[in-house]
C-alpha positions in Angstrom: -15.8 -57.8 -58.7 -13.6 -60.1 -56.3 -14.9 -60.5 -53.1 -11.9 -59.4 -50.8 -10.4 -61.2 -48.0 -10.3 -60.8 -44.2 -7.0 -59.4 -44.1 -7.8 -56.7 -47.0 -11.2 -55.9 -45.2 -9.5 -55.3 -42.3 -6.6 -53.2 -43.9 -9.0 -51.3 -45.1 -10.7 -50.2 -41.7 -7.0 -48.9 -41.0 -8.2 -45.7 -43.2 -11.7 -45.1 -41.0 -10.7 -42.3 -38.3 -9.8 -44.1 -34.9 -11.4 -45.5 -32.4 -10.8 -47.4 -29.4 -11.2 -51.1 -30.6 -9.6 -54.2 -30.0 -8.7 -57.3 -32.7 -11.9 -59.2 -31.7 -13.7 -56.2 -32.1 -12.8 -55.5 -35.6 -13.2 -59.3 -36.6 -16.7 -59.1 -35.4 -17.6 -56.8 -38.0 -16.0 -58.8 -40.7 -18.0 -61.8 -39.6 -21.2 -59.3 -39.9 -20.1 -58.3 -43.4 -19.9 -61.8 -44.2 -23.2 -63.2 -43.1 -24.8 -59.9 -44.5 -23.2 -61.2 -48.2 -24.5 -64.4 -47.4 -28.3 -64.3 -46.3 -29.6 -60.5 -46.2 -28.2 -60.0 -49.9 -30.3 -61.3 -52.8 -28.6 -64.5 -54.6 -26.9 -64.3 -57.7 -28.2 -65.7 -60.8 -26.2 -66.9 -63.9 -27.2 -63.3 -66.3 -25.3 -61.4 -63.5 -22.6 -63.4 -62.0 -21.1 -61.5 -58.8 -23.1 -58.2 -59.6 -25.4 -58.7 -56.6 -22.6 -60.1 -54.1 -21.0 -57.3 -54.1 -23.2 -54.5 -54.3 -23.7 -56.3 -50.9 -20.3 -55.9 -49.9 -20.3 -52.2 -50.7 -23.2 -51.6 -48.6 -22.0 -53.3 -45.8 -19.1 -51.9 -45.9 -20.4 -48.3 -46.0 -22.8 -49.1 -43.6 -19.7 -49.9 -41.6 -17.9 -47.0 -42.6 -21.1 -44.6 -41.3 -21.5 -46.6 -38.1 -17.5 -46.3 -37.6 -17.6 -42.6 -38.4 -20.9 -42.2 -36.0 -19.1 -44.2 -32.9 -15.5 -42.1 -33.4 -17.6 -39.1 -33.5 -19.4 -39.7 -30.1 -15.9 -41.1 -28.8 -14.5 -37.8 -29.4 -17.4 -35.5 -27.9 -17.7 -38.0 -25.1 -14.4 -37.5 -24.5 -13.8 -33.9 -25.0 -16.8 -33.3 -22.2 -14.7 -35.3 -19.4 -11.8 -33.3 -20.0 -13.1 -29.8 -19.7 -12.8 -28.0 -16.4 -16.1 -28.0 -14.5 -15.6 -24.1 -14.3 -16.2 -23.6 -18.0 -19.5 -24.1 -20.1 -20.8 -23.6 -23.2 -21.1 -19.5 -23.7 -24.8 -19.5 -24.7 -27.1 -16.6 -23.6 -28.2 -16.6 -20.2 -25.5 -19.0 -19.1 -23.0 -17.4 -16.3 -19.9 -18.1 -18.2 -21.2 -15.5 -20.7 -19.8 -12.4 -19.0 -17.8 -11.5 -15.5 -20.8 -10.6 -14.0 -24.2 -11.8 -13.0 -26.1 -13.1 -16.2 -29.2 -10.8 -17.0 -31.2 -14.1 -18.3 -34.2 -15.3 -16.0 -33.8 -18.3 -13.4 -29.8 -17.5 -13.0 -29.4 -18.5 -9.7 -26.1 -18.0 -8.7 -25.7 -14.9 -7.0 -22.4 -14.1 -6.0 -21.4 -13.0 -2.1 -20.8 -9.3 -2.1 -17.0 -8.3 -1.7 -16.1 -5.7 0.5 -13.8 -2.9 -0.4 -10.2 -3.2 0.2 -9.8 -0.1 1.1 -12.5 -0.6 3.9 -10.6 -3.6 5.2 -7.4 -2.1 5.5 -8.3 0.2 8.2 -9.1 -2.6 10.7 -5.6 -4.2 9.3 -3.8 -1.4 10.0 -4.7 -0.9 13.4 -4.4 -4.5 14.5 -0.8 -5.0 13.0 0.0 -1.2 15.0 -1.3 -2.8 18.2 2.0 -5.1 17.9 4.2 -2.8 16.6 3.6 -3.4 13.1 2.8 -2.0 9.7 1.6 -3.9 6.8 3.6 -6.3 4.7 6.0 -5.6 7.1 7.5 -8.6 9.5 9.4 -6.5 11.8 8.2 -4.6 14.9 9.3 -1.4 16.6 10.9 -1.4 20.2 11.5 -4.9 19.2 13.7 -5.6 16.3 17.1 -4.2 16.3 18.0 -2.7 12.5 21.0 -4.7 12.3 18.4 -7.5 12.1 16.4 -5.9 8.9 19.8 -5.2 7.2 20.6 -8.6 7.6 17.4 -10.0 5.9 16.9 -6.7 3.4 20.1 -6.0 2.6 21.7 -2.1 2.6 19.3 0.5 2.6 19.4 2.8 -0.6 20.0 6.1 1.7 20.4 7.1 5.2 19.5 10.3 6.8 19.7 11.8 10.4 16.6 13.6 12.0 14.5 13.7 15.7 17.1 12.3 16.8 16.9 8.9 15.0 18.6 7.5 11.9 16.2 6.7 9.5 16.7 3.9 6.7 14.9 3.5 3.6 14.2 0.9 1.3 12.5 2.7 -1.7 11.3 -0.7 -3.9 9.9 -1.5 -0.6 8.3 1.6 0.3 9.2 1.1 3.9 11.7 3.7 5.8 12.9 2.4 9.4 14.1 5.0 12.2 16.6 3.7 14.9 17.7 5.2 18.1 21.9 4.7 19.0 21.0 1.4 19.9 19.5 0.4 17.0 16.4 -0.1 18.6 14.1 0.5 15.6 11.4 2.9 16.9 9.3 4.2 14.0 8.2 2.1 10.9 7.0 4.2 7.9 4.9 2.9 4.7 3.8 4.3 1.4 1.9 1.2 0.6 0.0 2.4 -2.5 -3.3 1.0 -1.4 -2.9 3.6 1.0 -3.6 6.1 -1.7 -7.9 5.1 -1.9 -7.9 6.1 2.1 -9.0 9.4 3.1 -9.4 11.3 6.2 -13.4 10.9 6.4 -12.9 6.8 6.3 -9.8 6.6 8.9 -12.4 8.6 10.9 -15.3 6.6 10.5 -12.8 3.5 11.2 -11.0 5.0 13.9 -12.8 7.6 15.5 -11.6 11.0 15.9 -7.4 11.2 16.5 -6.1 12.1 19.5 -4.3 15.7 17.6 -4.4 17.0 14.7 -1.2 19.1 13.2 0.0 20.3 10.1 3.4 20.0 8.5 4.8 21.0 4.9 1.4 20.8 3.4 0.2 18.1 4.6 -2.2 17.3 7.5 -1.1 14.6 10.6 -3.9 12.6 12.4 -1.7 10.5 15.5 -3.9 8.0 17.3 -2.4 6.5 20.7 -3.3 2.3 19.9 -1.7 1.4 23.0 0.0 3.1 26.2 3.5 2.5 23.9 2.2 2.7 20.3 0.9 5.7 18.2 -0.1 5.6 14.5 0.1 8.8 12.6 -1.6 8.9 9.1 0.1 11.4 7.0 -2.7 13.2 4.2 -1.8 15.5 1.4 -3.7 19.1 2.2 -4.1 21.4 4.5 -6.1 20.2 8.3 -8.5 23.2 6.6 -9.7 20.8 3.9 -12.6 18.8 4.3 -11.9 15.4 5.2 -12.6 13.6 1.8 -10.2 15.9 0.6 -7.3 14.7 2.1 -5.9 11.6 0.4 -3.5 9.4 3.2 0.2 9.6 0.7 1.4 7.2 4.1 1.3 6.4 8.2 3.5 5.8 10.9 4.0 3.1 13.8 6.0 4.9 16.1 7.5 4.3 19.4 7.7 7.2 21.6 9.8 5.9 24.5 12.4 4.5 22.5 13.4 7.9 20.7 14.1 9.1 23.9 17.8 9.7 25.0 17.7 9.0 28.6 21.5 9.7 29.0 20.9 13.3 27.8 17.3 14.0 28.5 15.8 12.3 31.8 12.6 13.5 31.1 10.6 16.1 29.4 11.6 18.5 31.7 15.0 18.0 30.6 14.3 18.8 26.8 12.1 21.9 27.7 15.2 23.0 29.7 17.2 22.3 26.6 14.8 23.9 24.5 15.0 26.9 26.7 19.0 27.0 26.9 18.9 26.8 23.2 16.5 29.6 22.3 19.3 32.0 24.4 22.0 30.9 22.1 19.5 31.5 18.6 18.8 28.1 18.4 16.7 25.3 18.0 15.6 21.8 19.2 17.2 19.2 16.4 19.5 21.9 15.4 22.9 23.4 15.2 22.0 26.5 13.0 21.3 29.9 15.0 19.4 32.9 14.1 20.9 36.2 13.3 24.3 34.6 13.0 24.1 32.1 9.7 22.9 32.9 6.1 20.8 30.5 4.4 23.5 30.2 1.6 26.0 28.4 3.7 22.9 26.1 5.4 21.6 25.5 2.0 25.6 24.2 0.8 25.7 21.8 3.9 22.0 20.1 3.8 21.4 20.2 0.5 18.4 21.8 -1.6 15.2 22.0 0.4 12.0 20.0 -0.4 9.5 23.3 -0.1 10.0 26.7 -0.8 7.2 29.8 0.5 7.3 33.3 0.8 5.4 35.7 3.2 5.2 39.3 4.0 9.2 38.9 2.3 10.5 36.3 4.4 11.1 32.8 2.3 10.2 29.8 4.4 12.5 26.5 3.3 11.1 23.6 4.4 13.3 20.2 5.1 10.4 17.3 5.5 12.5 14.7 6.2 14.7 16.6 8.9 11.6 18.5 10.6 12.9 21.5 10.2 11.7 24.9 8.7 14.6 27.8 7.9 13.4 31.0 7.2 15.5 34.2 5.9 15.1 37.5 4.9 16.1 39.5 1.6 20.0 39.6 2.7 19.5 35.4 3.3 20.2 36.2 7.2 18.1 33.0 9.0 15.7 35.2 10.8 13.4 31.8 12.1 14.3 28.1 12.2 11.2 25.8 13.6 11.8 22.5 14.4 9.3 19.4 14.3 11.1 16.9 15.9 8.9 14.1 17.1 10.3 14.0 20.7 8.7 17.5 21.4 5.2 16.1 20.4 5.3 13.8 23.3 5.4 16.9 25.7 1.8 18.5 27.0 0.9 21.9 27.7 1.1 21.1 31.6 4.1 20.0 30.9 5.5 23.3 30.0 3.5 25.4 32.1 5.3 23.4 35.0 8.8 23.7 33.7 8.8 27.0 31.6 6.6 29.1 34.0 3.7 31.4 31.9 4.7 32.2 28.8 4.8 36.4 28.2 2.1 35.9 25.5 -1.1 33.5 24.6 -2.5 33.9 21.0 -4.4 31.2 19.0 -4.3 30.8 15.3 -6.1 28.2 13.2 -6.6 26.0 15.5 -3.4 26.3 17.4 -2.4 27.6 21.0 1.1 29.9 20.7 2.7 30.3 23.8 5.8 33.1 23.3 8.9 33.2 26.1 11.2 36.2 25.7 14.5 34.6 26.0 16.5 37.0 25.7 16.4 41.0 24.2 16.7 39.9 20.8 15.4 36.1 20.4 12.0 34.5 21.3 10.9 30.9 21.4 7.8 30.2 20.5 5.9 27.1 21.4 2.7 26.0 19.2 0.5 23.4 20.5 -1.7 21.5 18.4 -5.4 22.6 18.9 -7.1 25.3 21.2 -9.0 25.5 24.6 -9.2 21.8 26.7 -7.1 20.3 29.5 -3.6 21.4 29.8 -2.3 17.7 29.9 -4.4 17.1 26.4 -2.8 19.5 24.7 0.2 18.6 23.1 3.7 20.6 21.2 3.5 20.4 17.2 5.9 22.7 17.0 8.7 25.3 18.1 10.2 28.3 16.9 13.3 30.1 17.5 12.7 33.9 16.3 14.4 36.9 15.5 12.2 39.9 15.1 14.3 42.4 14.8 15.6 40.2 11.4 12.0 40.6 10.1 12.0 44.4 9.5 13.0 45.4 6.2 15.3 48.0 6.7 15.2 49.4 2.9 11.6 50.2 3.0 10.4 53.7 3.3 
């Protein structure tokens, strides 16, 4: 067999996987090959001329090829390791990469810090960003930030609606509704975050302590908690205020801003919206309302607002209830409005003393779960009826949820017996 030259040996090598190496390198090996034919390999003798020389080279050369082979091999795996993230290693049992959670196998150290709930921090979150004004994810404060502001950066609203007084703007992707007074002067921020929905009233008590009043509206159950001598936050729960706490699931909450959804060029004071309220009730009418007893049938209401959001009847009467306007209309078999109760949020400022001061006794005093109904006979035919939220206490803690407008007489059904 021909013994082969440099150039071929090294042409050769270009087959062999690769490997970092340089020329000098490579020519080293060669010169190995080449003292290996010449002194480790047994000399040739005349019977076998070549034979021996190169079975050498073969040798060598494999020898080269294994060692070549061996080197590219660590190369690679030395390589590969410094490459890997730090974070990730080999998936064998007992090692923490193995699963998402602590390894079961013995001497795992690493023992992760415990994570608190989210829902448990968002309490504290809530009522820090209320302090200022604020609800979460939300930039913008009431008293204030002027809506013209938030159009600017959020663009148009998707609807509009008018009610308490206030124009109220909502951004449904956003789950965020703003309520302005004239001035724009936003005064109540409103959120249906949907973290929202793992809240309950049990943990906003634990967090908060117990609200300031309690009322009910449409279903659902109204805890308002003063944060500051301007700022209230009212969480809003699905249920009944008869439901246990855990029961009732927070569906959203309220920073509102009671001072600024007051008209002080048509109301000075509360005195001035009880004596509204009062003038009103002679005329069949209602706080945050142009619609009068006796006179109007629910049919011609019904064409002018729209459908309502909640529909009850009791003892005949069908109560339709408006959640976003505050306002309850209720009619008898012959649609005649017979009641219309109004929950605007200006009357909720406004304390049983309050009344009792401007109003005078009431003719009646009855309590019903959990509230305190004081009823004026305003005229022969109409009575107003106030409802505070809770029973017993200091006048000046006891606060309006509620008044009513009513028609007795519009109650009786006249086809029976």
């Amino acid at each position: 067999m021909p013994s082969k030259t440099d150039d071929q040996l090294l042409n050769d090598m270009k087959g062999l996987p690769d490997m970092k190496m340089n020329q000098d390198k490579k020519q080293e090996i060669i010169s190995t090959i080449r003292s290996t034919d010449t002194h480790s390999l047994p000399k040739r003798t005349a019977a076998s001329p070549g034979r021996f020389s190169a079975l050498g080279k073969g040798l060598a050369v494999c020898s080269v090829l294994a060692a070549t082979i061996w080197m590219g091999a660590t190369l690679i795996s030395n390589n590969q390791q410094s490459t890997m993230p730090e974070s990730i290693t080999s998936n064998t049992p007992g090692s923490t990469s193995a699963s998402p959670g602590p390894a079961a196998g013995k001497g795992n150290a690493v023992t992760p810090a415990p994570v608190q709930p989210q829902s448990e921090q968002l309490l504290p979150l809530i009522r820090k960003d209320a302090e200022k004004g604020k609800v979460i994810e939300v930039p913008y404060s009431v008293e204030q930030t002027v809506f013209d502001q938030v159009e600017k950066d959020w663009g148009k609203p998707d609807h509009t609606d008018q009610a308490n007084g206030l124009t109220y703007s909502t951004y449904a992707k956003r789950g965020v509704v703003f309520g302005y007074n004239k001035g724009m002067q936003v005064v109540d921020i409103r959120t249906n975050d949907p973290r929202l929905a793992k809240l309950n009233a049990d943990m906003v008590e634990k967090a908060m302590g117990k609200p300031g009043r309690i009322s009910e509206f449409a279903g659902k159950t109204i805890y308002t908690y003063d944060v500051t001598d301007k700022y209230q936050i009212k969480f809003i729960f699905q249920g009944k205020k008869t439901a246990s706490a855990k029961d009732l699931v927070l569906v959203r909450y309220n920073v509102y801003y009671p001072q600024g959804n007051k008209n002080l060029m048509l109301y000075g004071s509360n005195a001035d919206i009880l004596q509204s309220i009062r003038d009103l009730a002679k005329n069949g009418q209602t706080f945050g309302s142009e619609y009068r007893v006796e006179k109007d049938l629910f049919d011609d209401i019904e064409k002018q607002i729209g459908k309502p959001d909640i529909v009850a009847t009791f003892n005949g009467i069908t109560y339709n209830t408006y959640m976003d306007k505050g306002l309850v209309f209720a009619f008898n078999k012959g649609m005649q409005v017979v009641d219309i109760r109004s929950y605007d949020t200006r009357l909720q400022a406004i304390s049983q003393a309050e009344v009792l001061q401007t109003l005078g006794k009431p003719n009646s005093v009855t309590t019903a779960a959990g509230e305190t109904i004081y009823t004026y006979k305003v005229t022969p035919d109409y009575e107003l009826k106030i409802i505070f939220s809770g029973t017993g206490g200091k006048p000046e803690k006891l606060y309006i949820d509620h008044v009513n407008i009513y028609y007795p007489r519009g109650t009786i059904n006249n086809m029976a017996g």
